[in-house]
PLY file of the C-alpha trace (Angstrom):
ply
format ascii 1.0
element vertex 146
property float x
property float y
property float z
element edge 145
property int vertex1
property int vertex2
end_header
0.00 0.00 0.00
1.46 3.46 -0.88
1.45 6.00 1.53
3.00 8.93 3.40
4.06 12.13 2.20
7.44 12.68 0.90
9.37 15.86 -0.51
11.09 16.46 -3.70
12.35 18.07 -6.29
11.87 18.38 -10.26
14.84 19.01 -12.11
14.94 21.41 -15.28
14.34 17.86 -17.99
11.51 17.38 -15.98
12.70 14.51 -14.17
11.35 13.45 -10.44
13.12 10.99 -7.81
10.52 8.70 -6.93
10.69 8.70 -2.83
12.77 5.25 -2.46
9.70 4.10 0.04
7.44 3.94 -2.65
9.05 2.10 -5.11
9.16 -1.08 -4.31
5.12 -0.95 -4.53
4.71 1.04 -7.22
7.55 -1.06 -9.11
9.59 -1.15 -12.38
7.03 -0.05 -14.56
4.04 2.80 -13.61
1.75 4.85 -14.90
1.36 8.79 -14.63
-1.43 10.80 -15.78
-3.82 13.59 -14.93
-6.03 13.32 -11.90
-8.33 15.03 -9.91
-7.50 18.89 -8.28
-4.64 19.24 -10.46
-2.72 16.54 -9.22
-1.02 13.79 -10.61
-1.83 10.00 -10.58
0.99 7.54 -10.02
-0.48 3.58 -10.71
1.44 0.81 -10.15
1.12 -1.31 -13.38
-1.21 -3.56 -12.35
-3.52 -1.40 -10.55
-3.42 1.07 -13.99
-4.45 -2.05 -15.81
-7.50 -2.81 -13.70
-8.53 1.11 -13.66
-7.77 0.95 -17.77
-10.19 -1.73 -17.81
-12.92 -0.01 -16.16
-12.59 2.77 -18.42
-12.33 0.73 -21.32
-15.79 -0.72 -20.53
-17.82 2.42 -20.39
-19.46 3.28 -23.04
-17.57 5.83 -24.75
-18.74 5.40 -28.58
-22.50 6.45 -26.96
-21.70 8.91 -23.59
-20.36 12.13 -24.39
-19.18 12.44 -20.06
-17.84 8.71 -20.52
-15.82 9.16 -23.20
-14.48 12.75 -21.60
-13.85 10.71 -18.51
-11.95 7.95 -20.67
-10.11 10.79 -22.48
-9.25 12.93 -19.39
-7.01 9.77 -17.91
-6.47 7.73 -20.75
-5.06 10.48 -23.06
-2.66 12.29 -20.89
-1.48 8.87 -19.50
2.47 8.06 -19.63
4.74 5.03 -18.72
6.81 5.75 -16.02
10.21 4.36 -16.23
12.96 4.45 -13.36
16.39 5.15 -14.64
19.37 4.36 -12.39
19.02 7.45 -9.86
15.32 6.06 -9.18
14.12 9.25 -11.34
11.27 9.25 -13.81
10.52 11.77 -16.57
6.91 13.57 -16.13
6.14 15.04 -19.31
5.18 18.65 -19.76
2.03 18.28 -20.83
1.43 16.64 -16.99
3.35 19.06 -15.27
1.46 22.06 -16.95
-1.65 20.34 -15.78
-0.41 19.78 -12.32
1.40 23.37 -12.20
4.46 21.79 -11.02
7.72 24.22 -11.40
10.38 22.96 -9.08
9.23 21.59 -5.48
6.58 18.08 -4.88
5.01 16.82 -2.71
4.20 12.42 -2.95
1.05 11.51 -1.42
0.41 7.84 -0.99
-2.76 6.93 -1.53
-3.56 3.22 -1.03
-3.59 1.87 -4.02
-2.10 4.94 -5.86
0.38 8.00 -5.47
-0.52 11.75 -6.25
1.86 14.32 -7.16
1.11 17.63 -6.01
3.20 20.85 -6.54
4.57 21.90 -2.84
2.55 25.15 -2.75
-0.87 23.76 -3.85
-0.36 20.62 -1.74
0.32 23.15 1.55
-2.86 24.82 0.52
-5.10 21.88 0.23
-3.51 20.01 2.95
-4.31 23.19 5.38
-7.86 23.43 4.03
-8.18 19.26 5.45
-6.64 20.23 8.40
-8.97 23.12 8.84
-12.28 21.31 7.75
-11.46 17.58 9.16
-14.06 17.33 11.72
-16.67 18.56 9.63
-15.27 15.45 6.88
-14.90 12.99 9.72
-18.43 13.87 10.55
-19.79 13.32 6.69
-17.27 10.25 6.29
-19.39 8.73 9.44
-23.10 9.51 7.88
-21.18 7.63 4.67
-20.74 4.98 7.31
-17.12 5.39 7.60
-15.81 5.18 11.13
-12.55 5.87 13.05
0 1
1 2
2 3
3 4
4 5
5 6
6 7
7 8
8 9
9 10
10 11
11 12
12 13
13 14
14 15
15 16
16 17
17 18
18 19
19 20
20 21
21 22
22 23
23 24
24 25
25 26
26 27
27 28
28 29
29 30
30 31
31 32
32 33
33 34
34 35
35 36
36 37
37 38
38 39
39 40
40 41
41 42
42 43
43 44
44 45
45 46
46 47
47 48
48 49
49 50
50 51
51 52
52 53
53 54
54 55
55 56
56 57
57 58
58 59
59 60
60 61
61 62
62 63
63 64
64 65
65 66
66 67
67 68
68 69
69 70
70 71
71 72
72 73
73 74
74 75
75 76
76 77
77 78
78 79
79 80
80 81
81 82
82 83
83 84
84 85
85 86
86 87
87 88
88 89
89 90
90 91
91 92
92 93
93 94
94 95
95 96
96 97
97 98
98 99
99 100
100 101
101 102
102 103
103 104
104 105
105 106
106 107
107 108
108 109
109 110
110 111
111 112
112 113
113 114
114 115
115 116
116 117
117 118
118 119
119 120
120 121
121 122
122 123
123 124
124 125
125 126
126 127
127 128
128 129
129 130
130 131
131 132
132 133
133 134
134 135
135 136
136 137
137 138
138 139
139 140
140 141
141 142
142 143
143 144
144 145
């Protein structure tokens, strides 16, 4: 299971260390591609091939929000590679999306990673922090406990 939060840089190709603590599950071969709040995805290979397959069975050729769903992660997906530094490339079509410039943030996320530029990640994370009893409180009605 990925998880924590871990620091990093991007250098100027656009390559990203992947935090050494999360490679092992996300292993030799990933997948990055948009996701939600201007983040980044990060899917371990098998767990990108079980999402893929989901989207593959919607019905794209008929549902105009199904096949912009399939075409928000499916077209703006990449293979992430590790080179010998345990860096990746992030293209810059993702890291316009995500607005990353310089400093990330990894998120673990179960079954996935995000990647969230440092300054929007501090935002959001502060806006949880300020609003979490009100969530914990909607996560219970959801039936959700602690």
């Amino acid at each position: 299971m990925l998880k924590g939060e871990y620091s990093h840089n991007i250098d100027a190709k656009g390559r990203i260390i992947i935090p050494a603590k999360m490679r092992d599950d996300l292993g030799e071969h990933f997948v990055i591609t948009k996701g939600m709040e201007n983040c980044l995805y990060v899917y371990p290979e098998a767990e990108w091939n079980a999402f893929e397959e989901k989207l593959n069975a919607l019905p794209t050729t008929t549902d105009k929000k199904a096949r912009a769903f399939a075409y928000f992660f499916q077209g703006s997906a990449i293979d992430g590679d590790l080179d010998k530094q345990g860096r990746t490339l992030i293209s810059s079509v993702l890291r316009d999306y995500a607005k990353i410039d310089k400093e990330v943030v990894f998120i673990g996320m179960g079954k996935r990673a995000e990647i969230w530029d440092k300054a929007r990640w501090d935002a959001k994370n502060a806006e949880v922090e300020l609003n979490i009893e009100d969530i914990a409180s909607d996560m219970e009605a959801s039936g959700f406990s602690i």
